[in-house]
C-alpha positions as CSV (number, residue, x, y, z in Angstrom):
1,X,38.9,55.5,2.7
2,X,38.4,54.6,-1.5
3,X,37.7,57.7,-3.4
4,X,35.4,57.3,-6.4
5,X,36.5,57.8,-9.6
6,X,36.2,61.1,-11.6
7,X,36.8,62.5,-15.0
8,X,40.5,63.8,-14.9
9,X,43.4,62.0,-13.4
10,X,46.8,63.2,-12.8
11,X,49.6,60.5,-12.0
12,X,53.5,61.4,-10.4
13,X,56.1,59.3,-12.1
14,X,55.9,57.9,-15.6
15,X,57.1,54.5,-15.5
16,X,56.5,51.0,-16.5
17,X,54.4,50.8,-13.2
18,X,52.7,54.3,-14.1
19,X,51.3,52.4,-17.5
20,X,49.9,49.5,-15.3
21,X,48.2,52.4,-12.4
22,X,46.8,54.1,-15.6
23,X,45.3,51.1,-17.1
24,X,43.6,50.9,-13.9
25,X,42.8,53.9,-13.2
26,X,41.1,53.9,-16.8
27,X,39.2,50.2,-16.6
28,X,38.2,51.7,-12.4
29,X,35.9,54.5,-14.3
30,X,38.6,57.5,-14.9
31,X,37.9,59.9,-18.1
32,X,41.5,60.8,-18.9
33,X,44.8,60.0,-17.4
34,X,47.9,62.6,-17.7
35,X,51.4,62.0,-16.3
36,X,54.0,64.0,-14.8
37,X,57.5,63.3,-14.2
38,X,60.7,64.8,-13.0
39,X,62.4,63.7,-16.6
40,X,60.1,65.9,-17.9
41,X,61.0,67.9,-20.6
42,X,63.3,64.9,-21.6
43,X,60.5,62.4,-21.3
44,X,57.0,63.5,-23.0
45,X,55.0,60.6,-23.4
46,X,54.4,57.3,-21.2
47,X,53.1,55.1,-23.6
48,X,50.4,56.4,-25.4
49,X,49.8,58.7,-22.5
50,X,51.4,62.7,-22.1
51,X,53.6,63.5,-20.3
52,X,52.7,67.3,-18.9
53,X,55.4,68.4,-16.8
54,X,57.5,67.7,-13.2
55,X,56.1,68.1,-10.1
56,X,56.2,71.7,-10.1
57,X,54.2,71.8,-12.9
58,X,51.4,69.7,-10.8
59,X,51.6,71.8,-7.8
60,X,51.2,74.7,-10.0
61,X,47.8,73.4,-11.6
62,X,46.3,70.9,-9.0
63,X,43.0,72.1,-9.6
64,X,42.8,70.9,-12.8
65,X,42.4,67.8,-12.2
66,X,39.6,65.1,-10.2
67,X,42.0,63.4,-8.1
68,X,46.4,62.6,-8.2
69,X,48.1,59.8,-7.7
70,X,51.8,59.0,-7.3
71,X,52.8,56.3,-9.5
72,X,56.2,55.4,-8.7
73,X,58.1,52.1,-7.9
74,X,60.3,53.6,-5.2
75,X,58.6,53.1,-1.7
76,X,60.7,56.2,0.0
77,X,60.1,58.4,-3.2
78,X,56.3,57.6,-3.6
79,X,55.8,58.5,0.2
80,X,57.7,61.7,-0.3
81,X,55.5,62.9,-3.2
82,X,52.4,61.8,-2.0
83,X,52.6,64.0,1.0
84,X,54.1,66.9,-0.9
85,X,50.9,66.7,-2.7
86,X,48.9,66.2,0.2
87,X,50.3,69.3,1.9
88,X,49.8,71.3,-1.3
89,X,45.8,70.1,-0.9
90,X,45.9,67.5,-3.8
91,X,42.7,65.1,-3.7
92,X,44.7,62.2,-3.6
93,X,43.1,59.1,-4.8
94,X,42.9,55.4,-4.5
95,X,43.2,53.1,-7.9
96,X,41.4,50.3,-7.7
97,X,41.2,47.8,-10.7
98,X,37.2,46.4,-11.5
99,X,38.9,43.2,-11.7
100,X,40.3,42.9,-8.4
101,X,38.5,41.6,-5.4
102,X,38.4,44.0,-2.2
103,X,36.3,42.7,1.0
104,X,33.6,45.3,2.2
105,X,35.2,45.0,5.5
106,X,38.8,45.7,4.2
107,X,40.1,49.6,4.5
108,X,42.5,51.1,1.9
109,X,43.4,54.6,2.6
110,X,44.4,57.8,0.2
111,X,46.9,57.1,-2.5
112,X,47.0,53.0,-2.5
113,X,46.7,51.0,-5.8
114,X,44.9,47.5,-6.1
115,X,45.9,46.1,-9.4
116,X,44.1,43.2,-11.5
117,X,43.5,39.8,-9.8
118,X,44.5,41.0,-6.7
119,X,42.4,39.6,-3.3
120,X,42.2,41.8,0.0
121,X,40.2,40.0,2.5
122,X,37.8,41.5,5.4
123,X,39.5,43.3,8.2
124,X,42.8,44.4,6.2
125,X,44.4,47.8,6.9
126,X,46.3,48.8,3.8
127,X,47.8,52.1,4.4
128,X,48.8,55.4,2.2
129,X,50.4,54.8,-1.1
130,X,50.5,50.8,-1.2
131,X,50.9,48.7,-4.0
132,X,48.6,45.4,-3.8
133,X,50.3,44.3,-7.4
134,X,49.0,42.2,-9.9
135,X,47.2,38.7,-8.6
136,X,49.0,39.6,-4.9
137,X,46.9,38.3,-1.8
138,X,46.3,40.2,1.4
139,X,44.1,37.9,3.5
140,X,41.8,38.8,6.5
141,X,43.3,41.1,9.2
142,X,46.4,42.4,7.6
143,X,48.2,45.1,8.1
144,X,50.1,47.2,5.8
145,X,51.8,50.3,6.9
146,X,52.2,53.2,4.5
147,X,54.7,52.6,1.4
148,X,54.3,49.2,1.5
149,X,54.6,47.1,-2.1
150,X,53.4,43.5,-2.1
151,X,54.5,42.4,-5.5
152,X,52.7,40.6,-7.9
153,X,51.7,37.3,-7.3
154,X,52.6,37.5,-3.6
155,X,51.0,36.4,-1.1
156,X,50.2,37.3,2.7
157,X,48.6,34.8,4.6
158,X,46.0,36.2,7.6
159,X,47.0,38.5,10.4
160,X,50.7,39.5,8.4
161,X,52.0,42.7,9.4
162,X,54.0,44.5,6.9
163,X,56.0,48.1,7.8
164,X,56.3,51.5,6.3
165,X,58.0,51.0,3.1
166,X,58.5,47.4,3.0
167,X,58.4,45.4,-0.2
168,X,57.5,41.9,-0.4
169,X,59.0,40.6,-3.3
170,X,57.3,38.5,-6.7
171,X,55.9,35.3,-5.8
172,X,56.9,35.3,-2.5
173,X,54.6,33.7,0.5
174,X,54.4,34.6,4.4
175,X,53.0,32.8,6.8
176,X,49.9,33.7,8.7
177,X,50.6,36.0,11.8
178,X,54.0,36.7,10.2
179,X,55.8,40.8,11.4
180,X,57.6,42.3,8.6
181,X,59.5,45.1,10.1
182,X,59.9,48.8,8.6
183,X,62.5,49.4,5.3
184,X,62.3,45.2,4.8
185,X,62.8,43.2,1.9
186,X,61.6,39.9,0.9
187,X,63.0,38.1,-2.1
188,X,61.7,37.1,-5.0
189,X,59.8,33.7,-4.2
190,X,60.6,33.1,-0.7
191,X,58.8,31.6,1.9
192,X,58.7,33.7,5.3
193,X,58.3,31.9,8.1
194,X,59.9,33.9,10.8
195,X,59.4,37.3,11.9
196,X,61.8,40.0,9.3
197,X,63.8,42.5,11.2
198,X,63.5,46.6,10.1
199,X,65.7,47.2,7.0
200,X,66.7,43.5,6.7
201,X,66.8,41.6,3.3
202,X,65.8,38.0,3.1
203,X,65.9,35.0,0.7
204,X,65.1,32.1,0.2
205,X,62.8,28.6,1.6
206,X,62.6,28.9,4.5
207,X,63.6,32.8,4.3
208,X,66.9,33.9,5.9
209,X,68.9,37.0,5.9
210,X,70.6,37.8,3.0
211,X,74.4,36.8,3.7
212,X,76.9,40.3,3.5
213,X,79.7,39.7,1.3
């Protein structure tokens, strides 16, 4: 389900990867974008955006705002706040950038980000708080279970299932019809032609398992 934009937006994590969801968020229709972080008081600003307070300080003045996001890098940690939010009744929302190209057909649920350039094609599932990064490809009947992070300039090929909280690394390339387990890692520019177990890491092309020193 994509929520529409509205005036206020609050954001979880200020970050390098915060700057790019609030660029978004602000090209996407958003008024105003505030940040909060655990840092907080230490860190104040996030570029030339505020930073407000931790998460405390969200949960304690959620109604403030249109619609939260979580924008942190960290699959485990992004999941974790997002549903601490969603249990505290946050109206989580989904960032989509006006330069990225989403099928009609294609379903992105509560808390997901699709940055600039990227492509999601009819009949993907992208589930809670994903990452579809910038100029990253998620063609027709994909599946993306929540937390996961394709990177930018990835690309998933059709029918490529990806698990809860996997991350698919920069320019990296999987085959059509192609499992990615749960907790997985796929190197920087690989080429995944076999299926990835849960929690494994692979490199290379063709993409094996990351050899334990």
């Amino acid at each position: 389900m994509m929520s529409e934009p509205g005036t206020i937006l609050a954001l979880l994590g200020a970050s390098g990867h915060g700057k790019v969801v609030a660029d978004a968020a602000l090209c996407s229709g958003w008024r105003e974008v505030v940040f909060f972080d655990d840092a907080w008081p230490a860190v104040v600003m996030n570029g030339p955006w505020p930073v407000a307070g931790n998460t405390a300080a969200l949960l304690a003045c959620l109604r403030e705002f249109d619609g939260v996001a979580v924008s942190i890098g960290n699959a485990a940690v992004r999941c974790l706040k997002q549903s601490e939010l969603a249990d505290a009744g946050a109206k989580l929302a989904t960032i989509i950038h006006p330069r990225a190209c989403v099928s009609q057909f294609a379903r992105i649920c509560e808390g997901s980000v699709v940055m600039a350039g990227a492509v999601v094609n009819a009949d993907a599932s992208i589930g809670k708080a994903c990452i579809i990064n910038t100029g990253a490809t998620v063609d027709h009947d994909c599946r993306l279970a929540d937390g996961a992070h394709i990177s930018p300039g990835a690309h998933l090929a059709g029918n490529v299932t990806v698990g809860v909280n996997s991350w698919v690394g920069i320019g990296a390339t999987v085959r059509q019809g192609i499992c990615i387990g749960d907790g997985a890692m796929v190197g920087a520019g690989a080429v995944v032609v076999k299926p990835v177990a849960d929690r494994a890491t692979v490199v290379g092309n063709p993409a094996a398992p990351l050899a334990k020193k």
